[in-house]
Backbone as CSV, one residue per row, in Angstrom:
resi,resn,N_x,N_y,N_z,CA_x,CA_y,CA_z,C_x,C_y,C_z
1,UNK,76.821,59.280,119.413,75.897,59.538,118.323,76.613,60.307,117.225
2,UNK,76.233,59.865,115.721,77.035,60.612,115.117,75.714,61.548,114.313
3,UNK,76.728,61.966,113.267,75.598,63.321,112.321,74.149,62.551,111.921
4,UNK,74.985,61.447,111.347,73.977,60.796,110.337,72.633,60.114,110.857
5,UNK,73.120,60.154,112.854,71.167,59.800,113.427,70.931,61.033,113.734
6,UNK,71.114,62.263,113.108,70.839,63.541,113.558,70.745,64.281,112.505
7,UNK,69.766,64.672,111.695,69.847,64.981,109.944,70.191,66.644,110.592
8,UNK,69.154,67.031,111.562,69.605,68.421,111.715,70.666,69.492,112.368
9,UNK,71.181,68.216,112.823,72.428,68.555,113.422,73.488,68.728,111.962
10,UNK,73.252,67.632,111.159,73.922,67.879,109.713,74.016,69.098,108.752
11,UNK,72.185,69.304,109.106,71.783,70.500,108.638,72.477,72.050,108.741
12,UNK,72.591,72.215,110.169,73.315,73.445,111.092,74.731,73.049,110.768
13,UNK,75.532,72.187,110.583,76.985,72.089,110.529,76.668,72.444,108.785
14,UNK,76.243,72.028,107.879,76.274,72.399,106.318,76.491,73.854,106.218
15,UNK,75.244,74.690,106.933,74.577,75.821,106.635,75.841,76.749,107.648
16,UNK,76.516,76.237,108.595,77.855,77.111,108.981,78.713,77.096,108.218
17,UNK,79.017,75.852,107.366,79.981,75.601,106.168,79.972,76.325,104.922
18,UNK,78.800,76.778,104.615,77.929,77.373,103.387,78.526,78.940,103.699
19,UNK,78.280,79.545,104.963,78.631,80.782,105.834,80.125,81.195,106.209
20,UNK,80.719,80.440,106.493,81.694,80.136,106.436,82.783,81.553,106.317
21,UNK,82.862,81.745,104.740,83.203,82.918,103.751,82.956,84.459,104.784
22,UNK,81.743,84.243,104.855,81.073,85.455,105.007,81.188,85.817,106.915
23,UNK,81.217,84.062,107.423,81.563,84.661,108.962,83.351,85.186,108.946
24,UNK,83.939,84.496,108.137,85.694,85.163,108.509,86.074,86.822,108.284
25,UNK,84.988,87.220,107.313,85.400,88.367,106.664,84.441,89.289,107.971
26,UNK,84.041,88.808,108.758,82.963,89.477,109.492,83.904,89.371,110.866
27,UNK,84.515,88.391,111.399,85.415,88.124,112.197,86.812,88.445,112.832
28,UNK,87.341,88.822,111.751,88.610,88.452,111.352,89.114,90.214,110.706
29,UNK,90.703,89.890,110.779,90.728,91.335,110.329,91.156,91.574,109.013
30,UNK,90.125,90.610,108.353,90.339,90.641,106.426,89.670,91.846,105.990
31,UNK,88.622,92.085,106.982,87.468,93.522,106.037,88.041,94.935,106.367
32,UNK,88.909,94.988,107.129,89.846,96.531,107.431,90.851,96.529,106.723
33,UNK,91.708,95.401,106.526,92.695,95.323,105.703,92.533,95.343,103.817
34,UNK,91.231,94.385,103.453,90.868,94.594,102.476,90.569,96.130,101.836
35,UNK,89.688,96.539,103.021,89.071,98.377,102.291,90.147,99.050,102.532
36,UNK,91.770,98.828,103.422,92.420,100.049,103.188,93.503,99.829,101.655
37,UNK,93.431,98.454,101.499,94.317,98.354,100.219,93.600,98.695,99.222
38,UNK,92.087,98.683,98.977,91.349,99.303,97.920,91.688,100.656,97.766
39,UNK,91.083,101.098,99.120,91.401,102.513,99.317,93.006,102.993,98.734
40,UNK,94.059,102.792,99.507,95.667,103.153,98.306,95.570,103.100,97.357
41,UNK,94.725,102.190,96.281,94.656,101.838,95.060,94.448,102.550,94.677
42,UNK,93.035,103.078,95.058,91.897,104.550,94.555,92.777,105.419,94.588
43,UNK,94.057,105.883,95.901,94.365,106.989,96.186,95.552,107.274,95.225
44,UNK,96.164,106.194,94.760,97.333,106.132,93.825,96.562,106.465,91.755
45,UNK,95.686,106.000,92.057,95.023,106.355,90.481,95.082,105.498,89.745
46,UNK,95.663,104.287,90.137,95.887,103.075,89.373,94.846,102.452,89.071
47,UNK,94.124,101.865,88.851,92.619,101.219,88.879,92.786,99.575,88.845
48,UNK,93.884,98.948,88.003,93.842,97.317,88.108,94.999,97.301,88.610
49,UNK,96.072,97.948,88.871,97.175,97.429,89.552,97.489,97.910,91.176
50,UNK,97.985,96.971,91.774,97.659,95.429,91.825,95.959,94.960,91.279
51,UNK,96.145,93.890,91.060,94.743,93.370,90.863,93.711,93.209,91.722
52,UNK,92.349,93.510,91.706,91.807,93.047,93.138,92.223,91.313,93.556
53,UNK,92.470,90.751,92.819,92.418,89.152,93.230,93.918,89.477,94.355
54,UNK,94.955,90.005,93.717,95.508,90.202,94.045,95.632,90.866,95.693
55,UNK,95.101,92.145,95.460,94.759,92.752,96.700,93.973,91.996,97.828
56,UNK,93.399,90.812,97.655,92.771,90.153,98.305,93.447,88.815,98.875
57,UNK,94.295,88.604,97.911,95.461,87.397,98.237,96.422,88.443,99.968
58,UNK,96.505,89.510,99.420,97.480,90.217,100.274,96.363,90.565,101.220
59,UNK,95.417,90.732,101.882,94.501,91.185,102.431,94.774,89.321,103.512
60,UNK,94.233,88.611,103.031,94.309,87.362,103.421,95.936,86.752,104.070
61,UNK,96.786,87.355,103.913,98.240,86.360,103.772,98.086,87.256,105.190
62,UNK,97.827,88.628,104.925,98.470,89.418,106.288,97.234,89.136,107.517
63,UNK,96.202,88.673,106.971,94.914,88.410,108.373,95.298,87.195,108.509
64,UNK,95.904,86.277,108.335,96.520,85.010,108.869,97.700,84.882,109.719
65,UNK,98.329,86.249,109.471,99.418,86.130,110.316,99.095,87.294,111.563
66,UNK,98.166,88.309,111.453,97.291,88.904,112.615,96.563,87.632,113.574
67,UNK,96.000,86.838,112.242,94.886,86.131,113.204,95.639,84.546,113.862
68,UNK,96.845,84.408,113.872,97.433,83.434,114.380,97.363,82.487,115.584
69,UNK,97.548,83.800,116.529,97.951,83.205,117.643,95.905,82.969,118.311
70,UNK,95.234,84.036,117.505,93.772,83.294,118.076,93.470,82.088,117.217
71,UNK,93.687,81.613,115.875,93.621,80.809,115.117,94.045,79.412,116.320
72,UNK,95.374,79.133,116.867,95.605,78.397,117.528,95.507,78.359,118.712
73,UNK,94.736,79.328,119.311,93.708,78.851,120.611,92.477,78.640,120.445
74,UNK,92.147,78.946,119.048,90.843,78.022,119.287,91.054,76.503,118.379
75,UNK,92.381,76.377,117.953,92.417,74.498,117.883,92.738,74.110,119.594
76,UNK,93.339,74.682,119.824,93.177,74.258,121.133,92.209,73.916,122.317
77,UNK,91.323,75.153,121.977,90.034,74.558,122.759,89.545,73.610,122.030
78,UNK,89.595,73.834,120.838,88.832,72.040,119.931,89.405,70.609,120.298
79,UNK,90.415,70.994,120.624,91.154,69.669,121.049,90.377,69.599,122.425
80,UNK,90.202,70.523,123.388,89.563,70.587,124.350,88.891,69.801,124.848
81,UNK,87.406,70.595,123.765,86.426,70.226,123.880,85.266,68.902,122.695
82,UNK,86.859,67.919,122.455,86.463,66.714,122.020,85.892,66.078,122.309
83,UNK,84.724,65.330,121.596,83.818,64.385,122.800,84.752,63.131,123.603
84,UNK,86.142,63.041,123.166,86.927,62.084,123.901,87.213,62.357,125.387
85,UNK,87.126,63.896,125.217,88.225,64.709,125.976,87.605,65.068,127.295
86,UNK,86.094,65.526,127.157,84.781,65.520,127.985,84.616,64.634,129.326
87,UNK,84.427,65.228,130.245,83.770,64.074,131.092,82.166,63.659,130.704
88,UNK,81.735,62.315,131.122,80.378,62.244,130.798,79.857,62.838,131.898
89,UNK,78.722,63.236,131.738,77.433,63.748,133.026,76.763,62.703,132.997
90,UNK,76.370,62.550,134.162,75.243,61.688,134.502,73.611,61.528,133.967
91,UNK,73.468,62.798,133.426,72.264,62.907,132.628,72.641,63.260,130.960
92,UNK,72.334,62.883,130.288,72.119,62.132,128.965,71.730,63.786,128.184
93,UNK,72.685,64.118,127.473,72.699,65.553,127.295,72.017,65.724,125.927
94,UNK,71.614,67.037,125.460,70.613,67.146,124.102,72.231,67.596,123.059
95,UNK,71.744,66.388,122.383,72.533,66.681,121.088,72.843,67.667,120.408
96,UNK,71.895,68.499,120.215,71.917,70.183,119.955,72.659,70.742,120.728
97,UNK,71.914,71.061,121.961,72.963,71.869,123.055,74.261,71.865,122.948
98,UNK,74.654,70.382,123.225,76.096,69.854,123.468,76.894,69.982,122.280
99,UNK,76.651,70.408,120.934,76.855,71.166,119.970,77.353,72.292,119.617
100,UNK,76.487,73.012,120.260,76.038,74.769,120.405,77.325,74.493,121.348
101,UNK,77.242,74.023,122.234,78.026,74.506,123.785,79.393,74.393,123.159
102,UNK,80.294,72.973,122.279,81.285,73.189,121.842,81.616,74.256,120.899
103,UNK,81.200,74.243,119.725,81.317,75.716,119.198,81.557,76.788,119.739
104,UNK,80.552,77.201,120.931,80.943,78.669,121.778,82.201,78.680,122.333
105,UNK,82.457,77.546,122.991,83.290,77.069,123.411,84.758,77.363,123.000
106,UNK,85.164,76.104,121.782,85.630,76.881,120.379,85.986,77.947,119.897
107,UNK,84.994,78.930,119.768,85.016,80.379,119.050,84.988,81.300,120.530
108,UNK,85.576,81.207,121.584,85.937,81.916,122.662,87.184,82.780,122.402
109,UNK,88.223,82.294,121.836,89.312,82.982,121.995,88.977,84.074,120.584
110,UNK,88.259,83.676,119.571,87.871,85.068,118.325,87.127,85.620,119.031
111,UNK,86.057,85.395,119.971,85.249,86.240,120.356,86.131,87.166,121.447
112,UNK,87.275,86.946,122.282,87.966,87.797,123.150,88.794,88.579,122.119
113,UNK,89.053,87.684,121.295,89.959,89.402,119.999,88.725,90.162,119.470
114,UNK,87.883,89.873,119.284,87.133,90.626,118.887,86.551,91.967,119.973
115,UNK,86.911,91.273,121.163,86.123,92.527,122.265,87.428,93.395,122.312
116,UNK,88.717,92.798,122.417,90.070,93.821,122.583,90.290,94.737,120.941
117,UNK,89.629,94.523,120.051,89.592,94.820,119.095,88.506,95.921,118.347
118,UNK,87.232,96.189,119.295,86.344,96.748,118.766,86.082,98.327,119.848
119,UNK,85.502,98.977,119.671,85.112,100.163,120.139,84.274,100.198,121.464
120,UNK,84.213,100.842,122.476,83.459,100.555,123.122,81.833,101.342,123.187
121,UNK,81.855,102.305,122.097,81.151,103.235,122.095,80.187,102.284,121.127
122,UNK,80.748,101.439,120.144,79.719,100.834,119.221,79.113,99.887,119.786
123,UNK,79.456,99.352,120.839,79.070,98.105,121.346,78.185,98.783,121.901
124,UNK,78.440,99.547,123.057,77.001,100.473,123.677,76.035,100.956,122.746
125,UNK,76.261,101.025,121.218,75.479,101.777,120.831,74.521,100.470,120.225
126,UNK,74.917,99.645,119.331,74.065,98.360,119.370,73.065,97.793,120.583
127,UNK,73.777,98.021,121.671,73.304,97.038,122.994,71.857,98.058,123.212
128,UNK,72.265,99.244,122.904,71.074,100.198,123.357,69.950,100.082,122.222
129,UNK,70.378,100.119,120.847,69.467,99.536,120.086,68.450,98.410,120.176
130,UNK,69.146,97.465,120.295,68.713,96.107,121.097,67.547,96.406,122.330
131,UNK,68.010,97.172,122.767,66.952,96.954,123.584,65.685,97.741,123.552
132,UNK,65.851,98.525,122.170,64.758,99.455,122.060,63.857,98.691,120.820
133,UNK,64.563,97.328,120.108,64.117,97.011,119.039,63.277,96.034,119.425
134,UNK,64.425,95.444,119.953,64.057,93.724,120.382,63.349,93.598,121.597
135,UNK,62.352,92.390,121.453,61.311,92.279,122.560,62.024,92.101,123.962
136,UNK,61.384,92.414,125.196,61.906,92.922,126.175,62.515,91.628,126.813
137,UNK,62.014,90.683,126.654,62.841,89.244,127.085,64.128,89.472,126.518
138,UNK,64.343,89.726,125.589,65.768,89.741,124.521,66.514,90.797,125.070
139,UNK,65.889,91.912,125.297,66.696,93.230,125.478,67.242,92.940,126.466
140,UNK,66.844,92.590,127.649,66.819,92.950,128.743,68.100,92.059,128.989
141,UNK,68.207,90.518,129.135,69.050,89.984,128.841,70.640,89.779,128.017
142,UNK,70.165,91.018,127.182,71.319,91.245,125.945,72.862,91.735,126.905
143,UNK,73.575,91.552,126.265,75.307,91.869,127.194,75.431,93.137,126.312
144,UNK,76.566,93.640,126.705,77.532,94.203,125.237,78.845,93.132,125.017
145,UNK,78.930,92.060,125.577,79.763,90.993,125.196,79.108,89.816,124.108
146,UNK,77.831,90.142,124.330,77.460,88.503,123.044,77.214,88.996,122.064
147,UNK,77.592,87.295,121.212,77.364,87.645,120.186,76.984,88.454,119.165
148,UNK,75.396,88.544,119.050,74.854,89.376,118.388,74.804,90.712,118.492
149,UNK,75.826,91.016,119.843,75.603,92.346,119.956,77.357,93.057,119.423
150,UNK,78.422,92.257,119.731,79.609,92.137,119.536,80.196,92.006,117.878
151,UNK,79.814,90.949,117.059,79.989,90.826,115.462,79.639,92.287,114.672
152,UNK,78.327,92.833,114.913,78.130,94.256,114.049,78.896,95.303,114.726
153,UNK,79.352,95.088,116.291,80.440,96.370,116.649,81.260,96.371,116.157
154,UNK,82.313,95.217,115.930,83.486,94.963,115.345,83.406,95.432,113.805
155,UNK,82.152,94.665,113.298,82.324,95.362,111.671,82.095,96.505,111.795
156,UNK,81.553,97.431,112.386,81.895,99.017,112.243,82.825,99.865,112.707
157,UNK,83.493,98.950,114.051,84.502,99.533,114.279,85.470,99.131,113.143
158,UNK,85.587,98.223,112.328,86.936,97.427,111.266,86.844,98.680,110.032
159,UNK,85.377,99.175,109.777,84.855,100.182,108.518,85.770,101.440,109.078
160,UNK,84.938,101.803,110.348,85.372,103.588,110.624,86.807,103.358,110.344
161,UNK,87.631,102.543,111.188,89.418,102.256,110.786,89.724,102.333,110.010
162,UNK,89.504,101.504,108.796,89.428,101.751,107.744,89.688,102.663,106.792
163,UNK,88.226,103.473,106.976,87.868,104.695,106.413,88.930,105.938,106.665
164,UNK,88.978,105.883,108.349,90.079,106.764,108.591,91.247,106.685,108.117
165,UNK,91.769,105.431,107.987,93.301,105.375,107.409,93.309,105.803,105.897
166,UNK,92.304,104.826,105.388,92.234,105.251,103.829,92.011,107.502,103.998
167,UNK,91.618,107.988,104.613,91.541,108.943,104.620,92.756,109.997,104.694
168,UNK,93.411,109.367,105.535,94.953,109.954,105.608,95.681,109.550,104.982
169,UNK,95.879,108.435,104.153,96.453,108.206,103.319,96.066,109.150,101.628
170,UNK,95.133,109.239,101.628,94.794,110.414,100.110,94.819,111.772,100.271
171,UNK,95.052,112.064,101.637,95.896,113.841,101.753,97.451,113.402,100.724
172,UNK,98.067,112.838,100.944,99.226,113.645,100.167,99.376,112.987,98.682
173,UNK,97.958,112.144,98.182,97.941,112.025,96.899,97.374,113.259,96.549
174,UNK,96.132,113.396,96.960,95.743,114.784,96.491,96.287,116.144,96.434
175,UNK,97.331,116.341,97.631,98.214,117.449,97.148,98.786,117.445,96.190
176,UNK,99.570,116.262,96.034,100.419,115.964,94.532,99.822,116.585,93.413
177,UNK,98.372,115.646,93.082,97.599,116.276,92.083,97.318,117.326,92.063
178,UNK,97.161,118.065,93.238,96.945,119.933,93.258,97.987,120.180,92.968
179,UNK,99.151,120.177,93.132,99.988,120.737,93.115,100.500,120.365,91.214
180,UNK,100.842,119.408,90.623,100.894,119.143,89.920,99.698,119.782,88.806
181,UNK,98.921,119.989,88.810,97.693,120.917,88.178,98.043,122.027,87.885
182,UNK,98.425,122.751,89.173,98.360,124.224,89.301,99.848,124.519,88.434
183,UNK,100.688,123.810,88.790,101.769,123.742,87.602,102.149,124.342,86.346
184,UNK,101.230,122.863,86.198,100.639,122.883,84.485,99.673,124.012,84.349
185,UNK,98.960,124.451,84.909,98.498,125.532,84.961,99.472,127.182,84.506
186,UNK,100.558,126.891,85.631,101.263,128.353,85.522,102.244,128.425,84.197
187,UNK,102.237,126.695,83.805,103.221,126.954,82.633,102.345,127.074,81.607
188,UNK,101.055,127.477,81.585,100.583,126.882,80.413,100.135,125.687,79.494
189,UNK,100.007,124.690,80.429,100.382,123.296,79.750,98.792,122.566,79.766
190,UNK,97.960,123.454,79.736,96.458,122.879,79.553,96.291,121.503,79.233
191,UNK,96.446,121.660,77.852,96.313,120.541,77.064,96.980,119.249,77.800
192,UNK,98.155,119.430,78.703,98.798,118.040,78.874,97.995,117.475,80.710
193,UNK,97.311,116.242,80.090,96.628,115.930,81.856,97.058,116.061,82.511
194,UNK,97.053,116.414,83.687,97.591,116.174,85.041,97.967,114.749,85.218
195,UNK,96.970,113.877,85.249,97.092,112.856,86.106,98.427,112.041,84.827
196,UNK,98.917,112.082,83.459,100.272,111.587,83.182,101.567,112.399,83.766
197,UNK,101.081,113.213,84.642,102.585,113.691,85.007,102.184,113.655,86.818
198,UNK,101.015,113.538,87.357,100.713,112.944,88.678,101.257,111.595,89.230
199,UNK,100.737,110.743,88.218,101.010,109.607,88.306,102.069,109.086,88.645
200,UNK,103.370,109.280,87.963,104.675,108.852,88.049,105.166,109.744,89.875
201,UNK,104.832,110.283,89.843,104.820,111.370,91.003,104.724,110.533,92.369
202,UNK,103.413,110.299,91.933,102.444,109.466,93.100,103.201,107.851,93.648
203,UNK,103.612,107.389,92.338,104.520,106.081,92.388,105.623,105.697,92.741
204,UNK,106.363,107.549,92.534,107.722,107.687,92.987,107.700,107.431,94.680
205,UNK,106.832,108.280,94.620,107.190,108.992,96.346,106.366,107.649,97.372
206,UNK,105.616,106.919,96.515,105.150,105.046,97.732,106.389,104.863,97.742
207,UNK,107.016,104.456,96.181,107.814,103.452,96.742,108.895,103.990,97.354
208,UNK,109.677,105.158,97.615,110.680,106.174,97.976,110.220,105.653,99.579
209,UNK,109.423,105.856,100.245,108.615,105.712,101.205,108.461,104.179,102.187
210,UNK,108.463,103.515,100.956,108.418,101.855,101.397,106.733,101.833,101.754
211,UNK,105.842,102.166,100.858,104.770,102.395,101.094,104.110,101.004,101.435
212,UNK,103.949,100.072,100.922,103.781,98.790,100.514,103.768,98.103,102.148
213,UNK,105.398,97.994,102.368,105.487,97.448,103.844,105.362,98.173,104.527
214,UNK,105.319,99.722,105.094,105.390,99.986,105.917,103.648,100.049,106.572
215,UNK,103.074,100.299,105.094,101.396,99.816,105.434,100.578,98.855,105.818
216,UNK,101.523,97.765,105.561,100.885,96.407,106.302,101.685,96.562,107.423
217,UNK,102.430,96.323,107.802,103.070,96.597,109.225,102.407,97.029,110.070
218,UNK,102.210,98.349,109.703,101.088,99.483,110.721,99.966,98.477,110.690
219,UNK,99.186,98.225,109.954,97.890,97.382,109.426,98.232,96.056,110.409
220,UNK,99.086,95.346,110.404,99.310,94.345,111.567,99.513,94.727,112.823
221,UNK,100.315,96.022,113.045,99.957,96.211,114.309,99.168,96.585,114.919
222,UNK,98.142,97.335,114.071,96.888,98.067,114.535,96.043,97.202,115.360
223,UNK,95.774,95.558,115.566,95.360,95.032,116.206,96.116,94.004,117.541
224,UNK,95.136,94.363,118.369,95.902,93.545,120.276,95.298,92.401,120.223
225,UNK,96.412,91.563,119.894,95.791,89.943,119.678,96.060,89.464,121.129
């Protein structure tokens, strides 16, 4: 059977296609990598350089080469779980299901980076939600491995990371600028900003540093693929 005697089977494959965007950045380790290169940006004082398009090209080049080796286990299970590839069952299976079932199927090996990848404290803390929100059929049943309970751990565990790195990374911009202030301060130099004699400061000592690579590096290794 193909899509086209199945409008809603068409339907659900469109509306994942449409989603698409929004499931990788939810998945994948584009949304930790994205907020800590914002974050340097902020912490350096620069405001368009690099560009965000930019920062997002680099956000992307380096979650492709994190997300690799799960990228090609789940073509692999696709190859898998081809309808060529299948044995038939003897009973005449629901088109939907047998759908659903490849996909999960499929998205097994993101869903195991995602559990070696996320917190275990957030997952408990969702799962417990869940069961205080959601009706007791749902709760009760709920894992801290599925889905719905697994995707919002990961995005908060990908944020707090994030947050923290971007956090340690603007201690020694901000000294600079203190220090550079108080300076201008002792010489008298009111009138002249801080941040034109911060700046060059701040730019020296990344690139002195190898700021650039040594931050994606860390940023690639930070995850157990």
């Amino acid at each position: 059977m193909t899509l086209d005697q199945h409008p809603l089977g068409l339907l659900v494959l469109l509306a994942l296609l449409s989603l698409l965007p929004l499931i990788a950045i939810t998945t994948t380790s584009y949304l930790k990598i994205s907020v800590v290169l914002i974050l340097v940006r902020n912490a350096l004082g620069v405001q368009q350089a690099p560009p965000t398009m930019a920062l997002n090209a680099i956000a992307l080049a380096v979650t492709m080469f994190v997300m690799a080796p799960t990228l090609d286990a789940c073509l692999d299970a696709a190859r898998q779980a081809a309808p060529g590839q299948t044995p038939v069952e003897h009973a005449t299976p629901v088109p939907g299901r047998t759908q659903i079932a490849r996909i999960l199927s499929v998205a097994e090996p993101l869903r195991r980076f995602m559990l070696r990848n996320t917190r275990p404290e957030e997952r408990e803390r969702f799962l417990d939600v869940a069961r205080r929100s959601w009706p007791d059929s749902m709760g009760v049943s709920a894992g801290p491995d599925d889905w719905s309970i697994l995707v919002p751990a990961f995005v908060v565990s990908e944020l707090q990371a994030a947050f923290e790195i971007g956090l340690l990374l603007f201690v020694p911009f901000i000294v600079v600028d203190l220090l550079v202030s108080n300076v201008l301060l002792a010489m008298g130099m009111q009138m002249v900003p801080p941040m034109m004699v911060s700046l060059p400061l701040k730019l020296l000592l990344f690139v002195v540093a190898d700021g650039w690579g040594r931050l994606l590096h860390a940023l690639a290794l930070s995850y157990r693929g």
